[in-house]
Every structure is written in C-alpha cells, then in structure tokens.
C-alpha positions as CSV (number, residue, x, y, z in Angstrom):
1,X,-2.1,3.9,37.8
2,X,-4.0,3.5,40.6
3,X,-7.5,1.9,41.4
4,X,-8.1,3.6,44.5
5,X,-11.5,6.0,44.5
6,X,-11.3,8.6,46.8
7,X,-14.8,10.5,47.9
8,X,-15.9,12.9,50.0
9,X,-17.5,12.9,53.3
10,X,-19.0,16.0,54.6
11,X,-17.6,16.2,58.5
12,X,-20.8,16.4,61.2
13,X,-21.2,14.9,64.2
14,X,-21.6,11.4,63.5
15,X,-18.7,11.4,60.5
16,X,-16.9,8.1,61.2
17,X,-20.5,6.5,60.8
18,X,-20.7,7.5,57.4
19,X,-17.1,7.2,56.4
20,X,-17.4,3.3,57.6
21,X,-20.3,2.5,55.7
22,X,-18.8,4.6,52.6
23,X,-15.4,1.9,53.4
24,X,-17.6,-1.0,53.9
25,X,-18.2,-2.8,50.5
26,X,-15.2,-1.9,48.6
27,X,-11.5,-1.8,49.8
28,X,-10.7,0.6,46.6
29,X,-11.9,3.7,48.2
30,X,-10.6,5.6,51.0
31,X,-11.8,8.8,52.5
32,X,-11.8,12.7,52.9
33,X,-13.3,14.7,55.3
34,X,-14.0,17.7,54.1
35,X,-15.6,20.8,56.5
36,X,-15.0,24.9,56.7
37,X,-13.6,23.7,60.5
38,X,-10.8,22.0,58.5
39,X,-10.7,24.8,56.4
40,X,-9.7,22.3,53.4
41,X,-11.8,23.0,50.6
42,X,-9.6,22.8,47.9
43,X,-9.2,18.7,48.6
44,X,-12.3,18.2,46.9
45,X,-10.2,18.7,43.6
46,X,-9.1,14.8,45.0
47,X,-12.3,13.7,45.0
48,X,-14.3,11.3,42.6
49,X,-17.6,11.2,44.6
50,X,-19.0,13.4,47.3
51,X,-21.5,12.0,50.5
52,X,-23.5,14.9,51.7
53,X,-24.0,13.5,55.5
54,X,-26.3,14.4,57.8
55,X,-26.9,17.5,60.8
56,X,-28.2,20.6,61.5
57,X,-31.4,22.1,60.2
58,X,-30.3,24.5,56.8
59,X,-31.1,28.2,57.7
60,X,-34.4,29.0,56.2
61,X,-32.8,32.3,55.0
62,X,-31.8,30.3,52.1
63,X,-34.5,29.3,50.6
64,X,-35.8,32.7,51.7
65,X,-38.3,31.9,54.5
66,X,-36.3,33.7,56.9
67,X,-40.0,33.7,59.1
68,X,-39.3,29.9,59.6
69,X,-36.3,30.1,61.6
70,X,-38.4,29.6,65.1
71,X,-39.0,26.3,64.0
72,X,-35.4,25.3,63.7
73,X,-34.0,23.8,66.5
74,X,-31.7,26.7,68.2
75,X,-28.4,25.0,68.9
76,X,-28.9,22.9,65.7
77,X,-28.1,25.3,62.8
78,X,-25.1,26.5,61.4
79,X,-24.6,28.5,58.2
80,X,-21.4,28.2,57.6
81,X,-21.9,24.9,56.9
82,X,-24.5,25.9,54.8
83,X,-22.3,27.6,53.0
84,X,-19.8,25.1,52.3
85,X,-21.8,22.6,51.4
86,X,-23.2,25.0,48.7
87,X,-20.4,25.2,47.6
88,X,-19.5,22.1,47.4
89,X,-22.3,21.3,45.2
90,X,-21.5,24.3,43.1
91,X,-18.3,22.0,42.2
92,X,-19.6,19.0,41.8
93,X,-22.2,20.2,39.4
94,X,-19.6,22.1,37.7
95,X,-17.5,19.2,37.4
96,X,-19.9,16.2,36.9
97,X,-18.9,14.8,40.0
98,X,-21.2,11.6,41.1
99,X,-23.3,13.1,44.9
100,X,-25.4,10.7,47.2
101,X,-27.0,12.8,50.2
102,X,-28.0,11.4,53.2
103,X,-30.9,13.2,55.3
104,X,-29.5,16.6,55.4
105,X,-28.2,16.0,52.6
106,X,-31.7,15.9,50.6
107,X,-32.4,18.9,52.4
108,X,-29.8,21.0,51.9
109,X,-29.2,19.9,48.1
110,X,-33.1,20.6,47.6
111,X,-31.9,24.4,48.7
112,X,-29.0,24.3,46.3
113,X,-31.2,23.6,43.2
114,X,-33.9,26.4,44.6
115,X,-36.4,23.9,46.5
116,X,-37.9,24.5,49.8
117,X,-38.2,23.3,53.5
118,X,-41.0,22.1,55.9
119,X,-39.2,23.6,58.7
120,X,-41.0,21.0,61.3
121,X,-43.0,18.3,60.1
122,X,-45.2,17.4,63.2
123,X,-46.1,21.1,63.4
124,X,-47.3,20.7,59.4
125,X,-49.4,17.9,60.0
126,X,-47.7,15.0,59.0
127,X,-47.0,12.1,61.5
128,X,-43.7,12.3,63.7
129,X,-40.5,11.3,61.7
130,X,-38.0,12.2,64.2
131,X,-36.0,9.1,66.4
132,X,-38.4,7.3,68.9
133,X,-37.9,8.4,72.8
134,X,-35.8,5.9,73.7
135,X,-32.9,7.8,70.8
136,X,-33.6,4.8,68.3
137,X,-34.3,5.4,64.9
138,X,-37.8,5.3,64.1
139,X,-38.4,2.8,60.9
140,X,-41.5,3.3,58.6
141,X,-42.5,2.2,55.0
142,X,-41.9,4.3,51.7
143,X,-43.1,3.8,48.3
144,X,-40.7,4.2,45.2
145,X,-42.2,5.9,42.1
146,X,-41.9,2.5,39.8
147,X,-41.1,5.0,36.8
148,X,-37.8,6.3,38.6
149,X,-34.3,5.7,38.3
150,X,-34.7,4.9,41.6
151,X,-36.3,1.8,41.2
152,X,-33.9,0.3,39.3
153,X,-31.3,0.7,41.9
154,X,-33.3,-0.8,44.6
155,X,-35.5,-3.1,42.4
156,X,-38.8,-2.8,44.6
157,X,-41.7,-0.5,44.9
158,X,-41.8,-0.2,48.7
159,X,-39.9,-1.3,51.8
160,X,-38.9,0.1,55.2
161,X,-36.3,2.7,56.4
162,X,-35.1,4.2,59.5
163,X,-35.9,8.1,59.9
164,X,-34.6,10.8,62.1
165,X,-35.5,14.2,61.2
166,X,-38.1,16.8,61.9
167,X,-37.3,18.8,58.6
168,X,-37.9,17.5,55.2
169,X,-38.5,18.7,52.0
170,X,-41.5,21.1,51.0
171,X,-41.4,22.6,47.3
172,X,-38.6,20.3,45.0
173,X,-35.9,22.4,43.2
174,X,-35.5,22.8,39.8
175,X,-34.5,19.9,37.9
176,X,-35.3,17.5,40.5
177,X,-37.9,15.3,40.8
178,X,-39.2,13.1,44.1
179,X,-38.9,9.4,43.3
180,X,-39.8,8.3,47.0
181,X,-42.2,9.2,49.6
182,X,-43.5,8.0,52.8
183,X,-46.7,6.7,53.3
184,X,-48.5,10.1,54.6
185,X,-46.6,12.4,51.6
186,X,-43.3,13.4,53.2
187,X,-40.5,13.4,50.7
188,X,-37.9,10.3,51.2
189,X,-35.8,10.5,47.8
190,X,-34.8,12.9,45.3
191,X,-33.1,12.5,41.7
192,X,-32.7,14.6,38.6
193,X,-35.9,14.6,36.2
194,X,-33.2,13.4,33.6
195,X,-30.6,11.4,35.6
196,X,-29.0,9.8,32.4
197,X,-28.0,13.3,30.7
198,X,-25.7,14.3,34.2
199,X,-23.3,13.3,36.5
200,X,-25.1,10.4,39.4
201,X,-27.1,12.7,42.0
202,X,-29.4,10.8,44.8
203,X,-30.7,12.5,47.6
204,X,-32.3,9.8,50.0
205,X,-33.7,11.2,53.8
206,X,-33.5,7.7,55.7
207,X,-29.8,7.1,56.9
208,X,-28.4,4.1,54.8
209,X,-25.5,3.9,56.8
210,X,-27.3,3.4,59.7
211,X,-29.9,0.6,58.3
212,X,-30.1,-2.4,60.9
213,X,-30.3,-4.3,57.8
214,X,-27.0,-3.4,56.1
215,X,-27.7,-5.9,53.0
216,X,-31.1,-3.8,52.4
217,X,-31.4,-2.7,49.3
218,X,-31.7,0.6,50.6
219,X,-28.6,0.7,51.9
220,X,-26.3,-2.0,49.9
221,X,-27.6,-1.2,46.4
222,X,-27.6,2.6,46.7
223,X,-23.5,2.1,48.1
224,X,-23.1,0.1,44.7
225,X,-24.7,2.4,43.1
226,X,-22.8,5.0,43.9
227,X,-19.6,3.3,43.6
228,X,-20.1,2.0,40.0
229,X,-20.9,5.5,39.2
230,X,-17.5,6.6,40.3
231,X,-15.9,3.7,38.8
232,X,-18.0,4.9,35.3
233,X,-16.8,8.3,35.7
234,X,-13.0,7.3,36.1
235,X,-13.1,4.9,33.3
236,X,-14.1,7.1,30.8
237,X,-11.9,9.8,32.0
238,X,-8.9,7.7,31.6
C-alpha cells in the first residue's frame, strides 16, 4: 500500500505557489489541480485533503447582496469558480475530507456555510489590508482567541502575517466560529465551533505560503497541521 497523500489545490493564478508550499515539508504528498477550466472534477474522489487558494472576489449574489457587486473589482470575479469551489466543499463536507483555505479561501468557504462579505474593507472603515504600492505583501499583527483550536496549532496568542485583500469576512456562517482577528476587528481565521466532532477545516486570510518566514508558525505548523490530519484520516480508514 502506498504512503503517498494526494490533496487538492484549487487552480488560480498564482497555483504553483501554493502547490510548492503544499510539497514543501513532506515528500509523501503530491498534487492535483483541480478547476472547472480543466473541467476535472471528479479527481477530487483521489483526494485526501483539499487547499482552497486564493483570487477573485466571490460574487456577492451568493450570499445575497447582489447591491455589493460595485465594490468588487470588475475583472476580478468569476462565478464559475464560485461554483466549483461550492461544490467542492459540498464534497468534502460530505465526505469528511480534511480543508485549509487560504485568503479566498476564508471567504468563499464563509459563503458556503451561509456567512457574509465586507465587499471592500477601506470603504467600511477599517485600515487598508490590501499589498503595499510597491506589490509587496503588506504584514500586520493578529491576535488568536487563546480558547481556539487555533491556538494550539500555532501555540501563541499573537504574531504577524502578510495580507493582501480588500474583501474579508462580514457576518460568520453557521457552524463557524472566528478564532483570529486583526488588530482593528477584521477577520483573519475561521474554524468549526466544534472542530473535534468533524473532519479538519481552517480558514486563515494571510497567505501561509507566501510568509517571508516559512518556519513561522503560521505557516509551518498550520502545513503540519494539515498534513497529520490527512495522515489521521488515512489511518483510520485503513
């Protein structure tokens, strides 16, 4: 029987970022890419975990604020992947299949489970979260709820994390609960209220795979994390 873990990576722009990092620490996993452009779906019945990666704004139809679509940026939405990546997690919940999503990822697995958007966060009122002029990521501070499952995975209450977004999350979904935020109240990590009765599901809005610090704990631990989870699952499968 074989060790190798397979998981899969959502395609976007930036894919072979996140499927390196997902490669990095362990050299029994190896990588789908999975998209409605490669019209390949049904490959996800391969897969043992599932990175939601990040992109385009979600189409505010979805969580029914259809009014919020000037906000979005234009060229930056696309609701077919949407609609993928729906159903995607339609599967994965269905089939207790372990999840980590990475900046879009919160955001469009916050619609799945009936949660809401800020569609713009500057225009909201919060401080500017989006990369820094010069296209580098901006880095800022967040607090971890000490009480979360969260917290033991990264084993601190605060640190710092890169961010790139102008969307985050507005009302959480049902059955999630926020166990991160940044220092003026924007939501930087999501897990279930009761993460030990389901399958492993993290939602984090900073970009672990792009950390300058790669041995952070908010990018190594979360990868081991995530991996062990897998390796859990497959075990007691077998």
């Amino acid at each position: 029987m074989s060790d190798q873990i397979i998981i899969g990576v959502t395609d976007c722009s930036k894919y072979e970022i996140y499927r390196d990092w997902v490669l990095s620490y362990d050299k029994d996993v190896s990588v789908i890419q999975l998209g409605y452009k490669l019209n390949n779906f049904d490959e996800i019945k391969k897969c043992n975990g599932i990175v939601l990666t990040g992109g385009e704004d979600v189409h505010p139809r979805f969580y029914n604020q259809p009014e919020y679509y000037p906000y979005c940026y234009d060229d930056d939405v696309d609701e077919k992947r949407d609609e993928f990546e729906f159903k995607v997690l339609t599967y994965t919940e269905a089939n207790s299949i372990p999840v980590l999503g990475i900046c879009r990822g919160i955001q469009v697995g916050n619609v799945f489970f009936g949660g809401t958007l800020i569609p713009d966060i500057p225009t909201w009122g919060k401080f500017d979260h989006s990369k820094m002029y010069d296209k580098s990521d901006r880095y800022h501070e967040i607090m971890i709820n000490p009480s979360s499952w969260l917290s033991q995975i990264v084993n601190t209450d605060k640190g710092l994390v890169n961010s790139n977004h102008h969307q985050s999350t507005d009302k959480t979904g049902k059955g999630l609960v926020v166990s991160a935020i940044s220092p003026d109240g924007v939501t930087e990590a999501m897990e279930r209220i009761k993460p030990k009765e389901k399958s492993f599901l993290l939602f984090v809005q900073w970009h672990p795979e792009r950390l300058k610090d790669q041995q952070s704990p908010f990018s190594k631990n979360i990868h081991e994390a995530f991996i062990h989870a897998i390796k859990t699952n497959l075990k007691n499968e077998s």
